[in-house]
Every structure is written in C-alpha cells, then in structure tokens.
N, CA, C and O atoms as a DFTB+ gen file, in Angstrom:
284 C
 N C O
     1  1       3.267     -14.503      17.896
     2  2       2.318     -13.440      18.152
     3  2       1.053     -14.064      18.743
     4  3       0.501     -14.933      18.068
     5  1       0.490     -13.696      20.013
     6  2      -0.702     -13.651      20.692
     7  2      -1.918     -13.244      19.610
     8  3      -1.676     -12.830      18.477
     9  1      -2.864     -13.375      19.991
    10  2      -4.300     -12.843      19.533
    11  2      -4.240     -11.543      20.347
    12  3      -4.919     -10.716      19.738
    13  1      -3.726     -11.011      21.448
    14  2      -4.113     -10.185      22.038
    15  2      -2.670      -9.447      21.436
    16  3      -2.679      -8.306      20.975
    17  1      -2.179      -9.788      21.470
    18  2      -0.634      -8.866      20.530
    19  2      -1.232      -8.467      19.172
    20  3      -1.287      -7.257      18.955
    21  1      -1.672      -9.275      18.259
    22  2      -2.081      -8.436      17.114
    23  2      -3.259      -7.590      16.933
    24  3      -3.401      -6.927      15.905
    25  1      -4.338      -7.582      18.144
    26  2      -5.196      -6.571      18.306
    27  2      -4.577      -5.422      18.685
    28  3      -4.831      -4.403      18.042
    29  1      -3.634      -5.364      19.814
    30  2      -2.805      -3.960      20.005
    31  2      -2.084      -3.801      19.035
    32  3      -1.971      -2.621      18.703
    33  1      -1.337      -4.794      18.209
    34  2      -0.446      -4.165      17.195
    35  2      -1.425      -2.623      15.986
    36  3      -1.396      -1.423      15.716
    37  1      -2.335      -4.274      15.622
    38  2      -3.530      -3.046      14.990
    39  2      -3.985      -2.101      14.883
    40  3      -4.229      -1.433      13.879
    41  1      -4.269      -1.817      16.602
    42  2      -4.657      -0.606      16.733
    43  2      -3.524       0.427      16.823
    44  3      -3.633       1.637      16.625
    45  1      -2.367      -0.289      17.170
    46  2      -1.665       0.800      17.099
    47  2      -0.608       1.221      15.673
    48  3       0.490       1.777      15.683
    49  1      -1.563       0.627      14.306
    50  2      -1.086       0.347      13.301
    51  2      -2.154       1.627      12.873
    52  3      -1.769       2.395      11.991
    53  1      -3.052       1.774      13.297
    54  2      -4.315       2.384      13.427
    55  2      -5.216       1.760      11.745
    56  3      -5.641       2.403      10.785
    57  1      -5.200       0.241      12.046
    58  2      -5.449      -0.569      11.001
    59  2      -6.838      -1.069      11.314
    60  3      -7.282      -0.798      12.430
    61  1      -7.673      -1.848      10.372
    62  2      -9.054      -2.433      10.528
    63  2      -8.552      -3.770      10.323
    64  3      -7.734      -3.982       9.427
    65  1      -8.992      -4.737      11.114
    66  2      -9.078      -6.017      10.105
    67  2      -9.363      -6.509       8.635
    68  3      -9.320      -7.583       8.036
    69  1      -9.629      -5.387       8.388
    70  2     -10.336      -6.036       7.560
    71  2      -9.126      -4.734       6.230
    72  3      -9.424      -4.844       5.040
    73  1      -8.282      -3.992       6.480
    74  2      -7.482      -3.260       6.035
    75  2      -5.941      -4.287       6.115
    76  3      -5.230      -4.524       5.138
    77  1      -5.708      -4.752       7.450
    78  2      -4.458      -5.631       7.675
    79  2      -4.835      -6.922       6.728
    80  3      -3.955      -7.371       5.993
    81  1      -6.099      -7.500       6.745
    82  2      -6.065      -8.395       5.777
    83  2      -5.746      -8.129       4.701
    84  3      -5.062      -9.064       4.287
    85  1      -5.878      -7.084       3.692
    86  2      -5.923      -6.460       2.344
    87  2      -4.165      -6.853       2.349
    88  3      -3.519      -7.588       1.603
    89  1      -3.713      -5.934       3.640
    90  2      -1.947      -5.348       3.182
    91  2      -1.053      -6.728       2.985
    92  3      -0.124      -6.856       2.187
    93  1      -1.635      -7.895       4.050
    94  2      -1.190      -9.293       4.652
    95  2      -1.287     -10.155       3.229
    96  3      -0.387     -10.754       2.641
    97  1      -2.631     -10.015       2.894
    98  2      -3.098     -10.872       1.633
    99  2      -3.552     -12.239       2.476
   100  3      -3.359     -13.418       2.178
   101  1      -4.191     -11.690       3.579
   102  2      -4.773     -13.265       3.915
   103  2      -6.770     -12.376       4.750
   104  3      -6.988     -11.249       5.193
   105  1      -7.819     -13.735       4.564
   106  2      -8.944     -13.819       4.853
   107  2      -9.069     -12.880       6.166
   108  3      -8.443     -13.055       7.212
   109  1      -9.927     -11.931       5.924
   110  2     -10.277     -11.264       7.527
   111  2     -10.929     -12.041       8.430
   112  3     -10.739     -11.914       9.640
   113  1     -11.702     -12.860       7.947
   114  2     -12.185     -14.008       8.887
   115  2     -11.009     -14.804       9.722
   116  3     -11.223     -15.418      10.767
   117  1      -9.736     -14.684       9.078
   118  2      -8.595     -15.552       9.471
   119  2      -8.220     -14.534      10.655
   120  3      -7.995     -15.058      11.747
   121  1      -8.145     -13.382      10.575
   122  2      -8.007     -12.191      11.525
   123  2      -9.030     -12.467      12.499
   124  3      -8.554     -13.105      13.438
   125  1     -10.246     -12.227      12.625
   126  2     -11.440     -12.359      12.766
   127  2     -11.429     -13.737      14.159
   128  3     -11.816     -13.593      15.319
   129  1     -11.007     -14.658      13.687
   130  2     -10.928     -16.097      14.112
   131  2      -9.743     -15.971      15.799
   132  3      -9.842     -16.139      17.014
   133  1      -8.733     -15.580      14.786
   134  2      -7.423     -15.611      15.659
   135  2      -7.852     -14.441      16.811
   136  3      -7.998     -14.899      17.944
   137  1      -8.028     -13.269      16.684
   138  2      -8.190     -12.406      17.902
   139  2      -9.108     -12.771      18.386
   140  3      -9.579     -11.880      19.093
   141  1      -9.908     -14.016      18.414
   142  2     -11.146     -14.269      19.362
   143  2     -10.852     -15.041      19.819
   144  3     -11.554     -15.511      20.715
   145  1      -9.376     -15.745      19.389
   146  2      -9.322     -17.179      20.201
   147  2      -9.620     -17.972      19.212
   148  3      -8.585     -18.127      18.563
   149  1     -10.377     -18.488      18.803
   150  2     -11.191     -19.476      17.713
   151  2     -10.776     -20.370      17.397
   152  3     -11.018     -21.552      17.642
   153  1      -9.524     -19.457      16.314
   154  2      -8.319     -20.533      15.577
   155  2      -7.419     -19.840      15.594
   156  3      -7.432     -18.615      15.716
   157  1      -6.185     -20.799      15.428
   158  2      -4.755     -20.577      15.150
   159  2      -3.789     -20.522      13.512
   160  3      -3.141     -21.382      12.915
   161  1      -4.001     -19.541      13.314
   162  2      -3.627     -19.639      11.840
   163  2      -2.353     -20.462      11.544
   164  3      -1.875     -21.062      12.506
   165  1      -1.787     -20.565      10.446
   166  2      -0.996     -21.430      10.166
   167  2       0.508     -20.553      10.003
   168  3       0.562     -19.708       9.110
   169  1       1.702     -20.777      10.878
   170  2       2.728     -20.043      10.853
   171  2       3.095     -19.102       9.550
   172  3       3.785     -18.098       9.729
   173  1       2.649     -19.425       8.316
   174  2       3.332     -18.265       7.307
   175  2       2.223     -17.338       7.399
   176  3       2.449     -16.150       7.167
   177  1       0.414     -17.927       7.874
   178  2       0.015     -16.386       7.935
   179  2       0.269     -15.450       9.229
   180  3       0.079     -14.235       9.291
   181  1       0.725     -16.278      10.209
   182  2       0.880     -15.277      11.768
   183  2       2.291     -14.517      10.832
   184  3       2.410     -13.292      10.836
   185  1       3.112     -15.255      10.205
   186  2       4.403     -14.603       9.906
   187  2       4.076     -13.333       8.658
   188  3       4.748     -12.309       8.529
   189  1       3.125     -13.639       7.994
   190  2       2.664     -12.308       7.064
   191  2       1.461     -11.407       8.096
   192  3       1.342     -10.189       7.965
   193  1       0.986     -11.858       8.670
   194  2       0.624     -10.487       9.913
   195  2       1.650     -10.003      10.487
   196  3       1.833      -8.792      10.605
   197  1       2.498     -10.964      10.944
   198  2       4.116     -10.035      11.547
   199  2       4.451      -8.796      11.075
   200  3       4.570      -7.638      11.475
   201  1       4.577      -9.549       9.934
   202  2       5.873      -8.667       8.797
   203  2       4.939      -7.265       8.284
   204  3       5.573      -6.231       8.074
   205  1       3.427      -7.263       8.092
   206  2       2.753      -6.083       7.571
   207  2       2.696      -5.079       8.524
   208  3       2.495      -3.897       8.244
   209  1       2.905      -5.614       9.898
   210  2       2.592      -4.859      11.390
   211  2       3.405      -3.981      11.849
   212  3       3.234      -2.908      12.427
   213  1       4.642      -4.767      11.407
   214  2       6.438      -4.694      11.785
   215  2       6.407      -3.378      10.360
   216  3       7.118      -2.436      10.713
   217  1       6.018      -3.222       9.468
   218  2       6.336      -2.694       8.398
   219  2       5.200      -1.151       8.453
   220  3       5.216      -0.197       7.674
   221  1       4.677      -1.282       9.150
   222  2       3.833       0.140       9.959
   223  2       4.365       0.824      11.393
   224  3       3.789       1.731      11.993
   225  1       5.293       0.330      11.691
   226  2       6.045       0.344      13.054
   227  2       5.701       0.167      14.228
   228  3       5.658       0.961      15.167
   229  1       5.382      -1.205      14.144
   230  2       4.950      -1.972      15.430
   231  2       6.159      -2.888      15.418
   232  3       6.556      -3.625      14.515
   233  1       6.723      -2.638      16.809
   234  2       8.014      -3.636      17.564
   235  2       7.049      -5.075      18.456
   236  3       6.125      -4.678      19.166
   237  1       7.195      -6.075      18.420
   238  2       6.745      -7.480      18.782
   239  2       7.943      -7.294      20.014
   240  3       8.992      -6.672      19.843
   241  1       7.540      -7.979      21.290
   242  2       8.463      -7.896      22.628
   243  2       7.815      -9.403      22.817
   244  3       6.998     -10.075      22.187
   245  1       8.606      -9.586      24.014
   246  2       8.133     -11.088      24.276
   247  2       7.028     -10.436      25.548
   248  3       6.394     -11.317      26.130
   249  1       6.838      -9.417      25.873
   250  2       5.742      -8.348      27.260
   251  2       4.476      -8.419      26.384
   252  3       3.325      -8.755      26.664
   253  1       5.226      -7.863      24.867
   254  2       3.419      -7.496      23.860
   255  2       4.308      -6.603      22.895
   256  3       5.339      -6.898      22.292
   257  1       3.489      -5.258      22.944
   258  2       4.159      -4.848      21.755
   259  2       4.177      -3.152      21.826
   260  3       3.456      -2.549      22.620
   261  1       5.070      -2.484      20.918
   262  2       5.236      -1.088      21.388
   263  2       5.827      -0.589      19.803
   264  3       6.564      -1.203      19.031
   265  1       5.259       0.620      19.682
   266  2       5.576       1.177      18.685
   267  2       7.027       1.560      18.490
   268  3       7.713       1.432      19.504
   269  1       7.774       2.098      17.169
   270  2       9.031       2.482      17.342
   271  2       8.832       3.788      17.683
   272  3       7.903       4.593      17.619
   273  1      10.216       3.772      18.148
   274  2      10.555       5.637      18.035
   275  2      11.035       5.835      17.475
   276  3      11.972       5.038      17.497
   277  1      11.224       6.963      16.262
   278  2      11.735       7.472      15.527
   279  2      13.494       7.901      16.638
   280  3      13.642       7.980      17.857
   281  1      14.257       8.034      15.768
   282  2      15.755       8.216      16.336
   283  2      16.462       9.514      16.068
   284  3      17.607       9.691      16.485
C-alpha cells in the first residue's frame, strides 16, 4: 500500500486518521507520517491498515484502490 492508496482508501472508508488508527490499533502519528511521505511504517502495521480498510470495503489494485460492489 502507497501513502496515496491509504488516503483514498480512507476516504473512501469515510474514516479519520485518527478513527483508522483506533480500528488498526496503531499511532495516528504513524498514519499521519506515512500519508505525508515522512515514514514507512513497518510491514505488520501497513498489513493492519490493510486488513481494517479491506474490512470497510475497500479493494487494494495494483492502479490504487476501489470500493466493492455489493453482488
């Protein structure tokens, strides 16, 4: 996941940073950091932003990212 992938995921999670941190269980500053570029978190927290994002129905593409559709 990009910094610029988990800002669209977000928003289209219609989440705050500072809300995805709560669900993730990791520092909003760690959020905070990563969508600015800053820093690179450490693979199990990009992988627990994944999984909280993925679990609001946000699909990850290797383009960016797109909500599901219901079926």
């Amino acid at each position: 996941m990009t910094p610029d992938q988990c800002k669209a995921a977000r928003a289209m999670a219609r989440l705050s940073q500072q809300q995805l941190a709560d669900l993730a269980d990791v520092a909003k500053a760690t959020i905070a950091n990563f969508e600015t570029g800053n820093r690179k978190p450490y693979k199990r927290t990009l992988d627990a932003l994944q999984s909280t994002l993925e679990a609001r129905g946000v699909q990850f593409t290797p383009d960016g990212v797109q909500t599901k559709r219901a079926s």
